[in-house]
VOZA-807305 format. One record per residue (C-alpha): x, y, z. Coordinates in pm, whole numbers, padded with zeros to 5 digits, always signed. Layout:
<nodes>
XYZ;...
</nodes>
This chain:
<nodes>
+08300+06781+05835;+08049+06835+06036;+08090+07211+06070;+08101+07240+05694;+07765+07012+05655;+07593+07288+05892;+07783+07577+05722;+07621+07434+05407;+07214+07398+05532;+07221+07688+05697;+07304+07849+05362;+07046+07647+05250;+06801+07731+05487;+06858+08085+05428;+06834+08098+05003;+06501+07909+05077;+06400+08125+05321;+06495+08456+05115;+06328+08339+04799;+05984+08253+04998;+05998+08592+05126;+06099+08793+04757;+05770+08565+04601;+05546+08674+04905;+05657+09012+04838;+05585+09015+04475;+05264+08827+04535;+05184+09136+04745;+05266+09415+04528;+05053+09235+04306;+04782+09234+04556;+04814+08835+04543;+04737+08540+04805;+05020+08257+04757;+04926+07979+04528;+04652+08209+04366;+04637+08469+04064;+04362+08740+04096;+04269+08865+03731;+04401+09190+03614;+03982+09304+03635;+04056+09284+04034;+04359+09461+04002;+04244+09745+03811;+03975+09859+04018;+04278+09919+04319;+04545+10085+04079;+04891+10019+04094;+04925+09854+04429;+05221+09964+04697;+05498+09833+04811;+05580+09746+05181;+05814+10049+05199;+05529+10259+05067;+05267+10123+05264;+05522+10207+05602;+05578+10508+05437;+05939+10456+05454;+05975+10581+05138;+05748+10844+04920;+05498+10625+04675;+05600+10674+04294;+05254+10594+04161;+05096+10875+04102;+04713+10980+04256;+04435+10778+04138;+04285+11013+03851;+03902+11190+03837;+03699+11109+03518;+03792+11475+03410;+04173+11389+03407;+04076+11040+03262;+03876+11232+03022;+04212+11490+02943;+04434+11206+02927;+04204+10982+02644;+04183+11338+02443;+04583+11369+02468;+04653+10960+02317;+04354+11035+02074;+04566+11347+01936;+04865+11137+01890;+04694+10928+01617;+04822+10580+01782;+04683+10269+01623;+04889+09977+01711;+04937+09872+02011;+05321+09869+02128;+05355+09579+02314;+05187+09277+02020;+05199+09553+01723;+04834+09444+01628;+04575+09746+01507;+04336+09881+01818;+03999+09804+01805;+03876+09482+01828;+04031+09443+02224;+03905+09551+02539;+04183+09901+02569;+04418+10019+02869;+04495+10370+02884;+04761+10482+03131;+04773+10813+03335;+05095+10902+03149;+04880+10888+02828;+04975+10592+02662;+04727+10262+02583;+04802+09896+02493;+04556+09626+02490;+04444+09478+02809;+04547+09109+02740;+04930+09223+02636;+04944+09410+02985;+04759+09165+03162;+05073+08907+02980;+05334+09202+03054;+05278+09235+03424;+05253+08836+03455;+05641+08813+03285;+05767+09097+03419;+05686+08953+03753;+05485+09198+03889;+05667+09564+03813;+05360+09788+03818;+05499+09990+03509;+05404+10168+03231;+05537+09905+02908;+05612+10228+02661;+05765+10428+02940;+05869+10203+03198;+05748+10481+03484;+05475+10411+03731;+05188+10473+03631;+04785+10412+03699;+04553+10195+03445;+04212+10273+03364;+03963+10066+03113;+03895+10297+02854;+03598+10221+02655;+03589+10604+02478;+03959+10462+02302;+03824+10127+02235;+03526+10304+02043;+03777+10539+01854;+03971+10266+01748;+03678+10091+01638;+03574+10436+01413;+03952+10447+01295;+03949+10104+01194;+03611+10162+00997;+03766+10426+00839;+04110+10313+00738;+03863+09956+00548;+03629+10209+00342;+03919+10423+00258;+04095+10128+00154;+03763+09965-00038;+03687+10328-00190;+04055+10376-00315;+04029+10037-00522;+03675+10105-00661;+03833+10478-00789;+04169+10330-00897;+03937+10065-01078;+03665+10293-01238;+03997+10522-01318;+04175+10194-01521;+03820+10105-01704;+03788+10456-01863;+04160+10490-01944;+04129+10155-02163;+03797+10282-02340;+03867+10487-02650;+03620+10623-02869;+03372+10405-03074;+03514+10073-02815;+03178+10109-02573;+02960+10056-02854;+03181+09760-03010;+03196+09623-02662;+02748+09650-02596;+02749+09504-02951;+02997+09226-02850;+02823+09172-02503;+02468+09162-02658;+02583+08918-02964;+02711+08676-02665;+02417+08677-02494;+02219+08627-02827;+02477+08320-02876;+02404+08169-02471;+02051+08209-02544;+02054+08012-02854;+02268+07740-02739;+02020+07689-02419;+01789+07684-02628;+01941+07390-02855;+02032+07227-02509;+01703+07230-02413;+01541+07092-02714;+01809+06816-02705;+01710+06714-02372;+01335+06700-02415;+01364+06505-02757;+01587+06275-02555;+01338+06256-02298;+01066+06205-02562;+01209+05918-02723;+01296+05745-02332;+00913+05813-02311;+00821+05602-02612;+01089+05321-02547;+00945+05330-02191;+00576+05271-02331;+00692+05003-02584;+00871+04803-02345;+00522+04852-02129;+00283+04724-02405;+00515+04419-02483;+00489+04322-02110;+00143+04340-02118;+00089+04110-02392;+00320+03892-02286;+00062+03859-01965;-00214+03822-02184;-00266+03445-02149;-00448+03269-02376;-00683+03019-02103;-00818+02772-02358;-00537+02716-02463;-00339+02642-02154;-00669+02434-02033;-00575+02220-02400;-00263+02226-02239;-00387+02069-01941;-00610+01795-02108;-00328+01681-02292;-00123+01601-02016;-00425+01458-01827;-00499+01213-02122;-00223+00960-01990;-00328+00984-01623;-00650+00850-01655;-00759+00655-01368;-00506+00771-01196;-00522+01018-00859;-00384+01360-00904;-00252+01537-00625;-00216+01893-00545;+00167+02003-00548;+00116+02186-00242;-00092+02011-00005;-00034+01661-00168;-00419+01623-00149;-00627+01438-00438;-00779+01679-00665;-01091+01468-00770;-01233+01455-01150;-01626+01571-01130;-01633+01620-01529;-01468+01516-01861;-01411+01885-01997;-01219+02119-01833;-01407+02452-01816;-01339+02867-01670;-01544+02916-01362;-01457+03198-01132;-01598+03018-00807;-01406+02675-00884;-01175+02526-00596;-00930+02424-00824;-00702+02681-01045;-00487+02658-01336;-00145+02798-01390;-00047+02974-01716;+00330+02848-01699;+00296+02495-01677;-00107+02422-01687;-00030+02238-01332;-00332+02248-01097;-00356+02340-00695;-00614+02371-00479;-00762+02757-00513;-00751+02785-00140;-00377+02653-00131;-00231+02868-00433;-00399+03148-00235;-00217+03076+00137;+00099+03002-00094;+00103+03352-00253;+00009+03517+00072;+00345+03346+00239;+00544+03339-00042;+00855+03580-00105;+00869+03575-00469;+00597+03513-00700;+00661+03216-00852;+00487+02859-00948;+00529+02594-00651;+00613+02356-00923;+00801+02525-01194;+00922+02800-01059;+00841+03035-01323;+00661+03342-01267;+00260+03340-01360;-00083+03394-01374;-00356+03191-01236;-00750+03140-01275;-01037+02888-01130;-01180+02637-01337;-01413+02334-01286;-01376+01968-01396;-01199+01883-01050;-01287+01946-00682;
</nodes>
C-alpha cells in the first residue's frame, strides 16, 4: 500500500509539474509573465514571438522576417486588390475597427485576433491560413474600408432615390400632373380655410370667456360696495337695547366708551365698523388682528368684510 500511495503522488507530482511548465511555456511564446496578460498593442510591436527551440536555435524559426514599410506597403496593395470586406473571423463589414493585416496578405480586425490568440492559447498563426505569420496595424486598410463602406451607403441611398423617381414617373400618365397640382392646391385651399374657421372659433370662445370674466368682476365689485349709513343704522339699532350698558371690544375685551348720541364716518376715529355684522373693535386692534390673521375674516362673525372708522365711541 504504501508503494502504490507513492507510485500514485509521484504521478501526481509529475502532471503538476508538466502542466506548470506547458503554461510557462505558452506564457512565453506569448511574451507573458505568469499571472499577467500583456495587451496585444505590446505584442505587436515584437512580432510573432519564438519559441524556446527557436530562440536555442534548435530548430529553424517559421515566422517569417519582420517586414520594411515597402513590403508592408506591397502587402496592403495585394488585400486591397482582393476586394475583402468582412472580416473572416466575426463576419462583420471593415471599417469602423482598428485593422490587422498579416504578412501573408490577409486582415481581420484587431479585437477578433486579439480574442483568437487568447482561445487558441497562444498559436502565433495566421486565422485564414493557419501559417505563421507577422501582424502589422494597418491604418491605410482601416481608411479603405472606411471609403468602401461610404461607398457601398450612397450607392445603396442613390439606388432607392432612382428606383423611386423611376416608380413616380411610371405611375404619371398624361393630363394626371395637372389633376394631381389641382388636387394638391384645392387641399391646401381646404386646410387653409378650416384654420381659419378654427381660429375664429377659438377667439370668439375666448371673447365670450372675456366678457363672462368681466361680468363676474363687476358683480364682485358691487357686491363690495357697502352702503355705510346704512350699516351705521344697523349699528344704532342694535345699540338701542344696550343703553347704559358697557360695550366691549371683541378682541381686546376693552370698553369702547359712548362720547356722542349719533354715530358718524370719520377717517381718524379709534373705533371702526364692520360691514358684515355692524360689530365694533378698536381701530388699532382690527388693525394688529388683520396684520396676524391668516384669513380675512370678522373676529366675531366670521364672514369676510370691509371696515371703516367712525366716531360716537372712543
Amino acid at each position: 500500500m504504501r508503494t502504490a500511495r507513492a507510485i500514485l503522488q509521484g504521478v501526481a507530482t509529475s502532471a503538476a509539474g508538466t502542466s506548470s511548465l506547458l503554461a510557462a511555456h505558452t506564457l512565453e511564446r506569448l511574451g507573458l509573465e505568469r499571472g499577467r496578460r500583456r495587451h496585444i498593442d505590446t505584442i505587436l510591436k515584437e512580432q510573432a514571438p519564438l519559441t524556446r527551440a527557436e530562440k536555442a536555435n534548435l530548430i529553424p524559426s517559421a515566422t517569417p522576417k519582420p517586414l520594411t514599410e515597402a513590403q508592408w506597403a506591397a502587402v496592403e496593395a495585394k488585400w486591397v486588390c482582393h476586394g475583402e470586406e468582412y472580416c473572416p473571423i466575426c463576419l462583420h463589414r471593415f471599417g469602423g475597427e482598428p485593422m490587422l493585416c498579416t504578412s501573408c496578405c490577409h486582415a481581420v480586425h484587431k479585437r477578433c485576433f486579439d480574442e483568437w490568440l487568447r482561445r487558441t492559447a497562444g498559436r502565433w498563426r495566421c486565422p485564414i491560413c493557419m501559417l505563421p505569420a507577422n501582424m502589422h496595424e494597418s491604418q491605410t486598410l482601416l481608411e479603405w474600408s472606411r471609403e468602401r463602406a461610404v461607398i457601398v451607403i450612397q450607392a445603396g441611398i442613390r439606388g432607392y432615390r432612382d428606383r423611386r423617381l423611376a416608380h413616380t414617373r411610371r405611375s404619371v400618365t398624361d393630363g394626371s400632373l395637372a389633376g394631381q397640382m389641382h388636387a394638391i392646391a384645392h387641399s391646401a385651399e381646404v386646410f387653409a380655410e378650416n384654420y381659419n374657421i378654427g381660429v375664429r372659433y377659438e377667439l370668439t370662445r375666448l371673447e365670450s370667456e372675456l366678457n363672462e370674466a368681466d361680468a363676474l368682476l363687476d358683480a364682485f365689485l358691487q357686491q363690495r360696495e357697502v352702503d355705510w349709513y346704512k350699516t351705521l343704522a344697523l349699528c344704532q339699532e342694535k345699540r338701542l337695547d344696550e343703553v347704559g350698558k358697557d360695550v366691549f371690544c371683541p378682541i381686546c375685551y376693552e370698553p369702547l366708551i359712548r362720547s356722542s348720541s349719533s354715530l358718524t364716518l370719520n377717517p381718524t376715529g379709534k373705533v371702526s365698523i364692520v360691514s358684515c355684522c355692524a360689530e365694533l373693535f378698536h381701530t388699532a386692534c382690527l388693525n394688529d388682528y388683520m396684520a396676524m390673521a391668516d384669513k380675512p375674516v370678522c373676529p366675531h362673525c366670521k364672514a369676510g368684510f370691509l371696515y371703516t372708522e367712525i366716531d360716537g365711541f372712543t
